[in-house]
C-alpha positions as a Markdown table, in Angstrom:
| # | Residue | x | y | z |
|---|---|---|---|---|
| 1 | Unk | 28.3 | -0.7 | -18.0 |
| 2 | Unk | 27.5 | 2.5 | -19.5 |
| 3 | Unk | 24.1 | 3.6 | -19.0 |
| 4 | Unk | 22.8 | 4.3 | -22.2 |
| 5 | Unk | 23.9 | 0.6 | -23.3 |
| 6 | Unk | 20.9 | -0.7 | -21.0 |
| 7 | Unk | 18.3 | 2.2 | -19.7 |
| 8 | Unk | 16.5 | -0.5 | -18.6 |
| 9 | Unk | 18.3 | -2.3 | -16.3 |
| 10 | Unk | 19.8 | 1.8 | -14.9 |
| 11 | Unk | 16.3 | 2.9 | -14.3 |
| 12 | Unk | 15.8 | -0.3 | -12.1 |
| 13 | Unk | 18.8 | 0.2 | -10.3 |
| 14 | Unk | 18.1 | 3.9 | -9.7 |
| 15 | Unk | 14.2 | 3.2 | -8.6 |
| 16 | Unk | 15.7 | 0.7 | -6.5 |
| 17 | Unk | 18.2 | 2.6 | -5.1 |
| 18 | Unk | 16.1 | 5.4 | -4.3 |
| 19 | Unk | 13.2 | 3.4 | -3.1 |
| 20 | Unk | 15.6 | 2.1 | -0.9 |
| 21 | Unk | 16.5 | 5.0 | 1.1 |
| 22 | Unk | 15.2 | 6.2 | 5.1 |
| 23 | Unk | 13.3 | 8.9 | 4.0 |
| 24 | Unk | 12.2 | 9.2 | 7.7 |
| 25 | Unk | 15.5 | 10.0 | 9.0 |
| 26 | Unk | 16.4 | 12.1 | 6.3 |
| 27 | Unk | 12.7 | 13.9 | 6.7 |
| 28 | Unk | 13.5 | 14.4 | 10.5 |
| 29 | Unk | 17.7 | 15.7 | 9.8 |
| 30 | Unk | 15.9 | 18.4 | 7.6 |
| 31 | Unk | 14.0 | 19.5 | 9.8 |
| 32 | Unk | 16.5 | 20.0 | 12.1 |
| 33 | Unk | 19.2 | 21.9 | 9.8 |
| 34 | Unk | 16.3 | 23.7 | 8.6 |
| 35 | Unk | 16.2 | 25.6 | 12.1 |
| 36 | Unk | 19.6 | 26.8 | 11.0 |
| 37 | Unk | 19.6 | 27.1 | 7.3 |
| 38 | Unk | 16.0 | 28.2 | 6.9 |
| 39 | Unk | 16.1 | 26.0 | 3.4 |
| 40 | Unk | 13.2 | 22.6 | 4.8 |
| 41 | Unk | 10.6 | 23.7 | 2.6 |
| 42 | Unk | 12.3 | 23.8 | -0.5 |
| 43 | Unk | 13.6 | 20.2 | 0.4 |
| 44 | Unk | 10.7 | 19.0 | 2.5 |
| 45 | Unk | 8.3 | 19.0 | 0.2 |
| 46 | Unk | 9.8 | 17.0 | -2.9 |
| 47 | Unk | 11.7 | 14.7 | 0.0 |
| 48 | Unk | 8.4 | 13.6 | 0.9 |
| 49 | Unk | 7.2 | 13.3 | -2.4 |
| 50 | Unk | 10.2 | 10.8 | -2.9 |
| 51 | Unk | 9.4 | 8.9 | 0.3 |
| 52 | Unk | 5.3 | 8.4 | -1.1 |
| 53 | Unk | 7.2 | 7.4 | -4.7 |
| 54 | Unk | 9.2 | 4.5 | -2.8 |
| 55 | Unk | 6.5 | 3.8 | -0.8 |
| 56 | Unk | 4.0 | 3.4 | -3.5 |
| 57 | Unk | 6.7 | 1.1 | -5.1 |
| 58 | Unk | 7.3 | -1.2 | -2.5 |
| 59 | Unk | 3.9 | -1.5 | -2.2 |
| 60 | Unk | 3.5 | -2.2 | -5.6 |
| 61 | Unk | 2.6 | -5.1 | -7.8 |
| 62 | Unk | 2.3 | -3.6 | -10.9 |
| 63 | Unk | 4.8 | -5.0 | -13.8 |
| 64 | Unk | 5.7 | -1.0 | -14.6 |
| 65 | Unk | 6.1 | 0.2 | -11.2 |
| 66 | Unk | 9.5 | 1.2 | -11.9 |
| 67 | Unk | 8.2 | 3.4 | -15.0 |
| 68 | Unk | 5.2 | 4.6 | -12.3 |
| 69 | Unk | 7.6 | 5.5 | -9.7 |
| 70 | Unk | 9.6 | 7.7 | -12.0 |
| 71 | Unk | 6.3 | 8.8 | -13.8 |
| 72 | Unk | 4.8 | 10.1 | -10.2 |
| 73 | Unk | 8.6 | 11.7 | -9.4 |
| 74 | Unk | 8.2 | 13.8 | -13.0 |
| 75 | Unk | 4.6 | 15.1 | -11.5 |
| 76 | Unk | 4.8 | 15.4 | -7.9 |
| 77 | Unk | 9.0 | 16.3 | -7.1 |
| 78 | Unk | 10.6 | 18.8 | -8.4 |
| 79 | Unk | 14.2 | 16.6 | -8.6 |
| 80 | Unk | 16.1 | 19.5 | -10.3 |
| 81 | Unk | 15.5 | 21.8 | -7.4 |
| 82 | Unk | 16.1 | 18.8 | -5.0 |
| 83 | Unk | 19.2 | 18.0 | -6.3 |
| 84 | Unk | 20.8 | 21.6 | -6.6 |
| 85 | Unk | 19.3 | 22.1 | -2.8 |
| 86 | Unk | 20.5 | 18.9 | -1.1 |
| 87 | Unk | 24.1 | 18.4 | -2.7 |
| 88 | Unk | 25.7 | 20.9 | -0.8 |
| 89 | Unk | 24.3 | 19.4 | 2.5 |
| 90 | Unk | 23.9 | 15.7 | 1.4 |
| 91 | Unk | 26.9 | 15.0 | 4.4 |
| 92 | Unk | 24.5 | 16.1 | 7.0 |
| 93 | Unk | 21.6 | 13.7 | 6.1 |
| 94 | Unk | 21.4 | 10.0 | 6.4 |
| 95 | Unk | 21.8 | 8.8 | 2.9 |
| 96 | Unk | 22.2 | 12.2 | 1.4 |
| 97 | Unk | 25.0 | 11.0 | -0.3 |
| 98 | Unk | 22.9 | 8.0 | -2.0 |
| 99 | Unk | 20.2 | 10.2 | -2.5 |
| 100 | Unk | 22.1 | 12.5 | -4.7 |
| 101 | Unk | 23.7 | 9.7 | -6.4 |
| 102 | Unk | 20.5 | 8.7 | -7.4 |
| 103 | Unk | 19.0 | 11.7 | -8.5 |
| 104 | Unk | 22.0 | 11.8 | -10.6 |
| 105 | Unk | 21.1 | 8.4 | -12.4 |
| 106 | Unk | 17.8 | 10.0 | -12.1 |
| 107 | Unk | 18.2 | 13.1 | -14.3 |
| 108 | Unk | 20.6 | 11.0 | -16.5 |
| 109 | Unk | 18.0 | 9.1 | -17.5 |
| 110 | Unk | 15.6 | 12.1 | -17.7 |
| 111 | Unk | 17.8 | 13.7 | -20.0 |
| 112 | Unk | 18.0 | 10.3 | -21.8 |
| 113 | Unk | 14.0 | 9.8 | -22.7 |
């Protein structure tokens, strides 16, 4: 299925994807490479803005949540800069790989509305 033939039913897969992920782990394998690459701020900060995103949604009843999980992504993460920053290293983090496929999806859809 192409995306653009149901946005719907991608942004719900890429929410849950994303929402999905162990932000934890991936927090704490930053911080670690960081001490070598000198780059866990500039992915630090919108990682954890991603993990309070998913957390929010889990937590969620809402009937939008999906829309208010990529509505509080838009204000609080900065998924461009993420993206560029973590694709090169995505091997090294657990999930990274998932993560950038999502934030594909992500700016697909972005790019979309």
């Amino acid at each position: 299925m192409v995306l653009s033939e149901n946005p719907s039913w991608a942004k719900e897969k890429t929410v849950q994807l994303l929402a999905g992920l162990p932000y934890d782990a991936m927090l704490k394998a930053v911080k670690v490479a960081s001490k070598l690459t000198k780059s866990e701020n500039s992915v630090a900060t919108p990682l954890s803005a991603l993990k309070t995103a998913s957390d929010n949604y889990k937590a969620s009843t809402s009937e939008n949540k999906v829309q208010e999980y990529i509505d509080f992504l838009v204000a609080n993460a900065e998924v461009e800069l993420l993206h560029k920053t973590l694709e090169p290293i995505a091997h090294s983090i657990p999930g990274g790989k998932l993560l950038v496929k999502g934030l594909d999806k992500l700016l697909e859809l972005k790019k979309q509305n």
